[in-house]
C-alpha positions as CSV (number, residue, x, y, z in Angstrom):
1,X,-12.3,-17.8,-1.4
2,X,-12.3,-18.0,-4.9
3,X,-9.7,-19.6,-7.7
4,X,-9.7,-19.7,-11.4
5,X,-7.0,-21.2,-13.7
6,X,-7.1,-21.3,-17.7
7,X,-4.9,-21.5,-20.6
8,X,-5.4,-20.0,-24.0
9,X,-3.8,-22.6,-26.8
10,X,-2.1,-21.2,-29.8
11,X,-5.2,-21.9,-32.4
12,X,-7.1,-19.0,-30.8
13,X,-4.7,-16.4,-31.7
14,X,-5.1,-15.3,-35.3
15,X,-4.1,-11.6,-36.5
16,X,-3.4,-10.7,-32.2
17,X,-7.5,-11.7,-32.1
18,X,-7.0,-13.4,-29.0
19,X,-10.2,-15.4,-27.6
20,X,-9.8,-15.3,-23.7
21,X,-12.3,-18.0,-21.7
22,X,-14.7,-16.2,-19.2
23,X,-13.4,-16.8,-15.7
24,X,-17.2,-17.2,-14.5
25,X,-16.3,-14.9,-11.9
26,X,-16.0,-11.2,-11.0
27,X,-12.5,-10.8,-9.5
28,X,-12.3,-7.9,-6.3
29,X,-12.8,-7.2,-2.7
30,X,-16.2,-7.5,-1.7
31,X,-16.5,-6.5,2.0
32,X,-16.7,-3.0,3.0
33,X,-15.5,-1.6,6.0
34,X,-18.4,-1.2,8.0
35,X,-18.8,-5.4,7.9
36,X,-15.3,-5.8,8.4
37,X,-15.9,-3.6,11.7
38,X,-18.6,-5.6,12.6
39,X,-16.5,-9.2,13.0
40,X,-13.5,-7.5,14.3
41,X,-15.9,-6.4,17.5
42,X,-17.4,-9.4,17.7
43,X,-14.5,-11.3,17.6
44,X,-12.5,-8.8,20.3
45,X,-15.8,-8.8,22.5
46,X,-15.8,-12.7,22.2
47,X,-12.2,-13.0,23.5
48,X,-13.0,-10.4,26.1
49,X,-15.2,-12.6,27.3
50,X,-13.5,-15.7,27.2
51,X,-10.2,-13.7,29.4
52,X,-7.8,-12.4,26.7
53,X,-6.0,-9.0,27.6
54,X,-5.0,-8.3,23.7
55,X,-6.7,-9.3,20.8
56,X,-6.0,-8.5,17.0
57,X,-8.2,-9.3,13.9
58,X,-6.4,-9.7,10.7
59,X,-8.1,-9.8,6.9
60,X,-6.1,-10.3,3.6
61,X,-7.3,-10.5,0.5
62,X,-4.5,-11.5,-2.3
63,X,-5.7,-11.6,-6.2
64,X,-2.7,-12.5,-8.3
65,X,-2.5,-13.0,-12.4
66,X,0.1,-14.5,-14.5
67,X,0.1,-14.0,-18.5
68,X,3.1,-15.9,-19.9
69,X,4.0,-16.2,-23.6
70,X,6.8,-17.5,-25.9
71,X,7.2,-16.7,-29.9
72,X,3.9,-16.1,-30.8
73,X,2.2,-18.2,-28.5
74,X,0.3,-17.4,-25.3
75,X,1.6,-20.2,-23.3
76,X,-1.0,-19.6,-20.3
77,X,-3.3,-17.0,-18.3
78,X,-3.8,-17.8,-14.6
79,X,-5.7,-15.7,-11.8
80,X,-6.2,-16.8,-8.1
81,X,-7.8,-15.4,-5.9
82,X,-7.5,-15.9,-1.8
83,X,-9.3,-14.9,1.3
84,X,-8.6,-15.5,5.1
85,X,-8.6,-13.7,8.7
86,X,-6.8,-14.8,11.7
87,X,-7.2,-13.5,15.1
88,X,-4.1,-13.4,17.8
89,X,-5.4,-13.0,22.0
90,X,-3.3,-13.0,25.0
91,X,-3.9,-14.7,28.4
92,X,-2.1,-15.1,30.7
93,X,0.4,-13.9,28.7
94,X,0.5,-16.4,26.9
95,X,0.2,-16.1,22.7
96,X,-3.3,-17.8,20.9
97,X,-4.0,-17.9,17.5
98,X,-6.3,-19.5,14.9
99,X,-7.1,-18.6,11.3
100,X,-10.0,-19.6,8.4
101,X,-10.9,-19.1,4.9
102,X,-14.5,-19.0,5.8
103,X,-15.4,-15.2,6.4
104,X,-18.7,-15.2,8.4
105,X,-19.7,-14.3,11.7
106,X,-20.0,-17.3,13.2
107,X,-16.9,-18.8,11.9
108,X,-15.3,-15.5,13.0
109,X,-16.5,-16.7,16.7
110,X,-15.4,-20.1,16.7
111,X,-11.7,-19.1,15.6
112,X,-11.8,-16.9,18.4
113,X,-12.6,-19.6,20.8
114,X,-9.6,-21.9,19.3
115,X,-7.3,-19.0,19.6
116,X,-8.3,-18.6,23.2
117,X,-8.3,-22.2,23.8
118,X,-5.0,-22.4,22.5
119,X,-3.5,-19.9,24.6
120,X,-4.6,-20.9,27.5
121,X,-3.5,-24.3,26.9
122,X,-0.2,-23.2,25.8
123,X,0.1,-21.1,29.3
124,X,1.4,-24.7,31.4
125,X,4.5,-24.7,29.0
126,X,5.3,-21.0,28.1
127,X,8.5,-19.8,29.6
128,X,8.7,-16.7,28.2
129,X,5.9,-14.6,29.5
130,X,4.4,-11.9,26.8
131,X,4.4,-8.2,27.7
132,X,3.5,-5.9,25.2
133,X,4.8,-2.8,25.2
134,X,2.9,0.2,25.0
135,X,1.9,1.1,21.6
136,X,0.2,4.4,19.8
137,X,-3.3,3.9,18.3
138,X,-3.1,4.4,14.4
139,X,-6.2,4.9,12.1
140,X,-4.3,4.6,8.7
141,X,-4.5,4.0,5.2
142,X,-1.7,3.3,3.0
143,X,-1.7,2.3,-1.1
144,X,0.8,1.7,-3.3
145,X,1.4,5.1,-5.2
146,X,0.5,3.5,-8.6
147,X,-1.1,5.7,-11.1
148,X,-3.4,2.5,-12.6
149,X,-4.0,-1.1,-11.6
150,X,-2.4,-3.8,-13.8
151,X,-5.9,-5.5,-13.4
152,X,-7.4,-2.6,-14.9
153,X,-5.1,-3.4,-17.8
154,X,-7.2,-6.2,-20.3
155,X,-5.6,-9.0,-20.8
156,X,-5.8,-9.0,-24.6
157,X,-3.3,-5.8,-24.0
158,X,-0.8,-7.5,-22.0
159,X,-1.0,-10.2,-24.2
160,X,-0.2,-8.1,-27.2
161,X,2.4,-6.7,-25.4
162,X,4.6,-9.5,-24.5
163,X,4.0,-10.5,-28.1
164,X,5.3,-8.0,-29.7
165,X,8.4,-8.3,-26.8
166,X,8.9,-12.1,-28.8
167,X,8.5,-10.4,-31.9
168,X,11.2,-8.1,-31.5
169,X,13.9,-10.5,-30.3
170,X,13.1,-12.8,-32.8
171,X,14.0,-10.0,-35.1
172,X,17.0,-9.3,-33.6
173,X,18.4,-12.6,-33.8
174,X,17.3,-15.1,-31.0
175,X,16.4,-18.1,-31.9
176,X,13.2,-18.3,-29.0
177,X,11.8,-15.7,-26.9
178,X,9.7,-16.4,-23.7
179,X,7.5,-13.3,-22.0
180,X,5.2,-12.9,-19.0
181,X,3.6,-10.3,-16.6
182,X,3.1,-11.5,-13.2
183,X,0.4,-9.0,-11.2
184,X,-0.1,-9.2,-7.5
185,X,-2.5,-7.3,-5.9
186,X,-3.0,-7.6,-1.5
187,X,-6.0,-5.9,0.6
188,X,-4.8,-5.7,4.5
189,X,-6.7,-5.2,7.6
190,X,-5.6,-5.0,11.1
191,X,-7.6,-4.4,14.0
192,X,-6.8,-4.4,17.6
193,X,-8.4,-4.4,21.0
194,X,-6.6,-1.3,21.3
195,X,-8.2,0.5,19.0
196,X,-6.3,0.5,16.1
197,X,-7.4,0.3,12.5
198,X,-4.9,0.4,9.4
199,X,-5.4,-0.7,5.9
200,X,-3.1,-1.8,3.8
201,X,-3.4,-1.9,-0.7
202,X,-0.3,-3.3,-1.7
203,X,0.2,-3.4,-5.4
204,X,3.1,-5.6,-7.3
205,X,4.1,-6.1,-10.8
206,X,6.9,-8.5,-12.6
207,X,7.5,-8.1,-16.2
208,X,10.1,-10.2,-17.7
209,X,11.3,-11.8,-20.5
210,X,14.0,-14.2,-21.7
211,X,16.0,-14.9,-25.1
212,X,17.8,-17.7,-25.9
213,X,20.3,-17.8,-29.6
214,X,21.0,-21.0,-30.6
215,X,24.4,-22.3,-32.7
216,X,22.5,-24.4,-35.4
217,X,26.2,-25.8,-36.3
218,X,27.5,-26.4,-32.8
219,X,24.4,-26.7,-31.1
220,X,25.2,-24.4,-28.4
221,X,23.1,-22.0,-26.8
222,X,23.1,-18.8,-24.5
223,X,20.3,-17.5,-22.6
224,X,19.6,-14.0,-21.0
225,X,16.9,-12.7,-19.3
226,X,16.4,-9.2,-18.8
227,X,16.9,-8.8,-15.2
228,X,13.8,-7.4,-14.0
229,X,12.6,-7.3,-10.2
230,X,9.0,-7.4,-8.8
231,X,8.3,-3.9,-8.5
232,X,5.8,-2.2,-6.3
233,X,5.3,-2.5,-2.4
């Protein structure tokens, strides 16, 4: 969907003033639900049509930032962002599925068609018949209990942060410090010809940092890093 890279060199940071490049871009999810309705039917009513027994519609949306620093240098700030749907039928009982970046309704139609295609082709070598059990209908909604975004965190803040992290160390006796804050955010939807609809705002977050103290005699080194995990789910 959309994608956006930059990095910040050293000679814009003067007194933590940091000078940060527009992305050209307003980063977030831009479909409401109603639309996102709207293709799911049409894409369940196409592969009705074309003989599928099952069909699911699947949406993701994944916006993820990095920040990295060492000493008292911002080393790099990254954001991506990614958009794509997919759409599983059965006929025959036999799996199909097909998948795009391209989120219209018309593209939404022609995945469909591959998916179904696909299935039916894969029906003269499928040996394992598909039988779904039966399943409840859910109508859910589920978030990451987060009390604020990391994207609604500025970046001049984060950046700050992990340089004062460098700072520290430094004091403290490492010879080089390295810092970053890796932010993931993921918007899920899943819809199915049996009437289910659940969405899904998954929110991750991976601080870290790493110190290394060198021997300026012996020239040996050590390195720790603090032993953080992605957090979030």
């Amino acid at each position: 969907m959309k994608c956006c890279s930059y990095a910040i060199p050293s000679a814009l940071i003067f007194n933590n003033n940091i000078s940060i490049p527009k992305t050209g871009s307003k980063k977030g999810f831009i479909y409401e639900d109603d639309y996102i309705k709207k293709i799911a039917d049409t894409v369940i009513r196409a592969a009705n049509s074309l003989g599928a027994t099952y069909t699911d519609f699947r949406l993701t949306y994944f916006l993820s930032q990095n920040v990295s620093t060492r000493e008292q240098t911002v080393q790099s700030i990254s954001e991506n962002e990614n958009l794509g749907f997919s759409v599983r039928v059965i006929i025959d009982e036999t799996w199909g599925f097909a998948a795009s970046s391209t989120f219209t309704e018309n593209e939404a139609v022609r995945i469909t068609k591959i998916a179904c295609e696909l299935a039916k082709a894969g029906k003269t070598v499928n040996k394992n018949p598909v039988i779904l059990s039966p399943n409840p209908i859910y109508n859910d909604y589920w978030k990451t209990p987060i009390q604020k975004s990391s994207f609604d965190v500025p970046v001049n803040e984060k950046v700050e942060f992990l340089l004062e992290i460098n700072r520290r160390a430094k004091e403290l006796g490492s010879s080089y410090c390295s810092s970053f804050i890796w932010s993931v955010n993921e918007k899920k939807h899943f819809i199915s010809s049996e009437g289910s609809y659940i969405r899904q705002d998954i929110h991750r977050i991976w601080p870290s940092f790493e110190v290394t103290v060198v021997d300026r005699e012996t020239g040996d080194f050590q390195s720790l890093d603090s032993s953080t995990e992605p957090m979030g789910m």
